[in-house]
N, CA and C atoms as an extended XYZ file, in Angstrom:
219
Properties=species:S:1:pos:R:3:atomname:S:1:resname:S:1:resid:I:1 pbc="F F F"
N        89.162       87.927      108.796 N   UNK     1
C        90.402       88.283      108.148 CA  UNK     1
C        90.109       88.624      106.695 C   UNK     1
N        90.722       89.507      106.401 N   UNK     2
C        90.521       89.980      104.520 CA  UNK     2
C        91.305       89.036      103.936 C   UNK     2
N        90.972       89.078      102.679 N   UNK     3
C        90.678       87.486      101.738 CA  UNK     3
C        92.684       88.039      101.413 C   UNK     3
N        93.202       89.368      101.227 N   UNK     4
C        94.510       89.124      100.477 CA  UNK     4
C        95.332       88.924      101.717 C   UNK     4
N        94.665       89.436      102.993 N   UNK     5
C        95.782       88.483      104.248 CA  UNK     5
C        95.707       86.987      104.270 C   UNK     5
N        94.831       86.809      103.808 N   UNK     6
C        94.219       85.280      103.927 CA  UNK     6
C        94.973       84.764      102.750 C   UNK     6
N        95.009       85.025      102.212 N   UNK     7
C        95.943       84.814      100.773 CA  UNK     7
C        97.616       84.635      101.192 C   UNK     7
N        98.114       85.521      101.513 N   UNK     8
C        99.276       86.387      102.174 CA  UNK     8
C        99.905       84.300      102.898 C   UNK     8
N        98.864       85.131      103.940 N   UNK     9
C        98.875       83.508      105.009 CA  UNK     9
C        99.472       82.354      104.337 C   UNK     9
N        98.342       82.097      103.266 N   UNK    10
C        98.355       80.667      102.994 CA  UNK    10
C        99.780       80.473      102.290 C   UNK    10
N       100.264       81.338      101.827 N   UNK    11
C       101.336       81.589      101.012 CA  UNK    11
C       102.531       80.875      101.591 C   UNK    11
N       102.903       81.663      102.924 N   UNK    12
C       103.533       81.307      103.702 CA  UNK    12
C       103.594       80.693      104.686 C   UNK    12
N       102.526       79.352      104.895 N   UNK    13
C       102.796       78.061      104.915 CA  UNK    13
C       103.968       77.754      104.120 C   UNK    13
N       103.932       77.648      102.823 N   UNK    14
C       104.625       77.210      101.844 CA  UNK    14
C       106.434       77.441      102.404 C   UNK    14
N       106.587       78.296      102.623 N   UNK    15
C       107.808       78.430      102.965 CA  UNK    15
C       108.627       77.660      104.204 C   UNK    15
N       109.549       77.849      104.201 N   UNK    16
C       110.402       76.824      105.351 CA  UNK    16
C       110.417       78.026      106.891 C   UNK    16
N       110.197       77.164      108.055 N   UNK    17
C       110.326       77.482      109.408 CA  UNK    17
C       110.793       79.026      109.501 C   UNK    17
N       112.030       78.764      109.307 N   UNK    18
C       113.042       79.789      109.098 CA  UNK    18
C       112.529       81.361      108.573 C   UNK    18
N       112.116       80.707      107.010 N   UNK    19
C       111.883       81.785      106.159 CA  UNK    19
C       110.389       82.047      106.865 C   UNK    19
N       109.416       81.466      107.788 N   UNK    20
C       108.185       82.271      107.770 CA  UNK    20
C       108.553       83.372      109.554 C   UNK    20
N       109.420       82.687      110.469 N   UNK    21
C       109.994       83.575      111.258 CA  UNK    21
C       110.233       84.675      110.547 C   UNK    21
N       111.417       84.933      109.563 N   UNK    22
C       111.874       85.877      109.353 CA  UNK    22
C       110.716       86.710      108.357 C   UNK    22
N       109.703       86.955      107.983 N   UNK    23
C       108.450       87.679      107.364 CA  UNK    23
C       108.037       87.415      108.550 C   UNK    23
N       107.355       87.370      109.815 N   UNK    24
C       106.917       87.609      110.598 CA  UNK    24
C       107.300       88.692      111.446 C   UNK    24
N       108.876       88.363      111.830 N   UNK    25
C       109.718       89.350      112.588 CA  UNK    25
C       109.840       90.629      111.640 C   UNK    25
N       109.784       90.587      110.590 N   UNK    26
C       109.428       92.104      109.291 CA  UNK    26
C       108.290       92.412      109.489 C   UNK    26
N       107.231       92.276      109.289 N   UNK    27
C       105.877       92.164      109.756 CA  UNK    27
C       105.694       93.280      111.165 C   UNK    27
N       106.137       92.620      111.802 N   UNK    28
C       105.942       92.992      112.919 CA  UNK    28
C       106.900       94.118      113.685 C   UNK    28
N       107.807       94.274      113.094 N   UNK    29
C       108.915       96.052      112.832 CA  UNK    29
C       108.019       96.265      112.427 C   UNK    29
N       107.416       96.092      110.900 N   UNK    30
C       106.843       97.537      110.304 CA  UNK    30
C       105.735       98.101      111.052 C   UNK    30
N       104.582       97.173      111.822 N   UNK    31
C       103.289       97.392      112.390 CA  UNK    31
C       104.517       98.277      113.268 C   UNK    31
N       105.576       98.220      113.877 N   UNK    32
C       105.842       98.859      115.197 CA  UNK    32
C       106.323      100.343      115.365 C   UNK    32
N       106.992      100.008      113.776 N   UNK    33
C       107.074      101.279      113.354 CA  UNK    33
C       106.355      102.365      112.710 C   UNK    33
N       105.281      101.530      112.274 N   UNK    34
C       104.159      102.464      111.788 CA  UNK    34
C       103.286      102.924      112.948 C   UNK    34
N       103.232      102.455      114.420 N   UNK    35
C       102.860      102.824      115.476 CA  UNK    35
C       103.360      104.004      116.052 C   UNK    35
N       104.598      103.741      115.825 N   UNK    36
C       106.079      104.995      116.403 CA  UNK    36
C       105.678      106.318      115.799 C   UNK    36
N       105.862      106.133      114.426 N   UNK    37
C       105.215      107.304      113.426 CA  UNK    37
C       104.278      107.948      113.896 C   UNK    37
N       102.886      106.809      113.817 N   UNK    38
C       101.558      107.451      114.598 CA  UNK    38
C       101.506      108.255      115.938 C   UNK    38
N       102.128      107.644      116.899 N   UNK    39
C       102.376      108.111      117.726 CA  UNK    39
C       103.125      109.920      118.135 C   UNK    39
N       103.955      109.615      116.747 N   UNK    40
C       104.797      111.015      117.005 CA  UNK    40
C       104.357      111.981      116.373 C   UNK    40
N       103.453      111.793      115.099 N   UNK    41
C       103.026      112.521      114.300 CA  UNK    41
C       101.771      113.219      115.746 C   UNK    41
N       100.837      112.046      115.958 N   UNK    42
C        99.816      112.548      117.192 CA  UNK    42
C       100.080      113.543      118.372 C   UNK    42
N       101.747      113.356      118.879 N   UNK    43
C       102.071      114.418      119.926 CA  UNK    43
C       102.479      115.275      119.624 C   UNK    43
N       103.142      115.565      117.816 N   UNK    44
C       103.445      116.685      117.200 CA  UNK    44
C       102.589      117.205      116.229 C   UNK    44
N       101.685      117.250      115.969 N   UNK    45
C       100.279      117.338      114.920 CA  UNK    45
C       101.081      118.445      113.707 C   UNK    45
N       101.843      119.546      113.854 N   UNK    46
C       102.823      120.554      113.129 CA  UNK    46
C       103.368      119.888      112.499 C   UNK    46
N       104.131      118.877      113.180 N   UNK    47
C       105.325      118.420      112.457 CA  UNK    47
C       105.733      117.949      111.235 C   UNK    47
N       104.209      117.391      110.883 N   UNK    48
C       104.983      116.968      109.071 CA  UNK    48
C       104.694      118.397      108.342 C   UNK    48
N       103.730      119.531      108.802 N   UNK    49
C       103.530      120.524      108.103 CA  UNK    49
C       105.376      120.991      108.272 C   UNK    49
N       105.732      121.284      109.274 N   UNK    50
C       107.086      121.890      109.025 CA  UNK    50
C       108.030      121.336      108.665 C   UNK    50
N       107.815      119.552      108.347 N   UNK    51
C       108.538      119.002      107.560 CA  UNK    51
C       108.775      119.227      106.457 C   UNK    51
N       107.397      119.581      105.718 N   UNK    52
C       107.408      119.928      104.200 CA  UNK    52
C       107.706      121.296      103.757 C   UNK    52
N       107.526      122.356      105.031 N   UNK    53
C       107.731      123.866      104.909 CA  UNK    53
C       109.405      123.603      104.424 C   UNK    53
N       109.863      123.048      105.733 N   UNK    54
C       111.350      122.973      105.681 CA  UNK    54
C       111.838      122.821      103.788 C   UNK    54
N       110.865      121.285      103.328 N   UNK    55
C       111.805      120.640      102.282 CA  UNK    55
C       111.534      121.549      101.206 C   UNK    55
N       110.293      122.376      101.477 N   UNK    56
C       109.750      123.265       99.660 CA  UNK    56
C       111.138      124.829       99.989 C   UNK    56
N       111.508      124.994      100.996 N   UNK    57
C       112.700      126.061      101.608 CA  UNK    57
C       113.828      125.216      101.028 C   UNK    57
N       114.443      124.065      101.285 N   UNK    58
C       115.137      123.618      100.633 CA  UNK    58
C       115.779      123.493       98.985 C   UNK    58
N       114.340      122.752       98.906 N   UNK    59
C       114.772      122.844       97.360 CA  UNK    59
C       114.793      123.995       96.564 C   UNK    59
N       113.626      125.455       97.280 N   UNK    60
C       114.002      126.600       96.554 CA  UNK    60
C       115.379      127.237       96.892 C   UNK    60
N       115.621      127.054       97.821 N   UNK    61
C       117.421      127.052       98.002 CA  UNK    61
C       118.209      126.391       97.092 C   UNK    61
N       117.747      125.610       95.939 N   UNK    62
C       118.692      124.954       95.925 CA  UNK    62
C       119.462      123.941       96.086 C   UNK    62
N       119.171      123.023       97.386 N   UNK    63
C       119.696      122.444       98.641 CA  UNK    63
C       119.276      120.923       97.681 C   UNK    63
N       118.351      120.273       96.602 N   UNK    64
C       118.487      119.538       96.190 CA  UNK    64
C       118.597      118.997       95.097 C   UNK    64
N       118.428      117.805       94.807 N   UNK    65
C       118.646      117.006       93.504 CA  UNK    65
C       117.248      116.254       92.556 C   UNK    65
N       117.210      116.680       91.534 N   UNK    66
C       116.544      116.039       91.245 CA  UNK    66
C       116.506      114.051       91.315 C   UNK    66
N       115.379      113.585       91.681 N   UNK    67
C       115.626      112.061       91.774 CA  UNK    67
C       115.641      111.472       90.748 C   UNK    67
N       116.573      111.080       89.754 N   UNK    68
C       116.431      110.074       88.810 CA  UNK    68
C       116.182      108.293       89.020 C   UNK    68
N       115.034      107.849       88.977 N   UNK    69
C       114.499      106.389       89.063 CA  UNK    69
C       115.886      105.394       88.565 C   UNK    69
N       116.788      106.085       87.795 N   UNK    70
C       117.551      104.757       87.222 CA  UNK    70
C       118.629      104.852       88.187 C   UNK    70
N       118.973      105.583       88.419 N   UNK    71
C       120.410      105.834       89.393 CA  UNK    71
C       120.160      104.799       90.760 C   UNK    71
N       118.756      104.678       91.371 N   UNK    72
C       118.310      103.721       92.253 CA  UNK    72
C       119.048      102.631       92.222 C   UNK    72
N       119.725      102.208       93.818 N   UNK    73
C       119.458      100.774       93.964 CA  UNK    73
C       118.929       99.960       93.487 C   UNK    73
């Protein structure tokens, strides 16, 4: 195991029952969803290229906003 999972780990001992379920069950969405991704990106290999074709068509349209960091959640 790498020393900052190992780290990670020991960490959360520290926490209560509850709270290490719930970082586990997060944990384990994200691995599932980062699988999903992999997966779709692999049967569509194009697809993020025409993702980005799409968004650079967009914004020279017009179609967006600049992101200001403070306006954030």
């Amino acid at each position: 195991m790498g020393k900052v999972l190992d780290q990670a780990l020991s960490e959360l001992t520290r926490l209560s029952e509850a709270e290490q379920d719930a970082v586990g069950a997060w944990i384990l969405a994200e691995l599932e969803s980062e699988r999903r991704w992999d997966d779709l990106f692999a049967r569509s290999p194009d697809l993020l290229a025409e993702m980005a074709e799409e968004a650079v068509k967009e914004d020279e349209a017009g179609l967006t906003e600049p992101l200001d960091p403070e306006k954030l959640p």
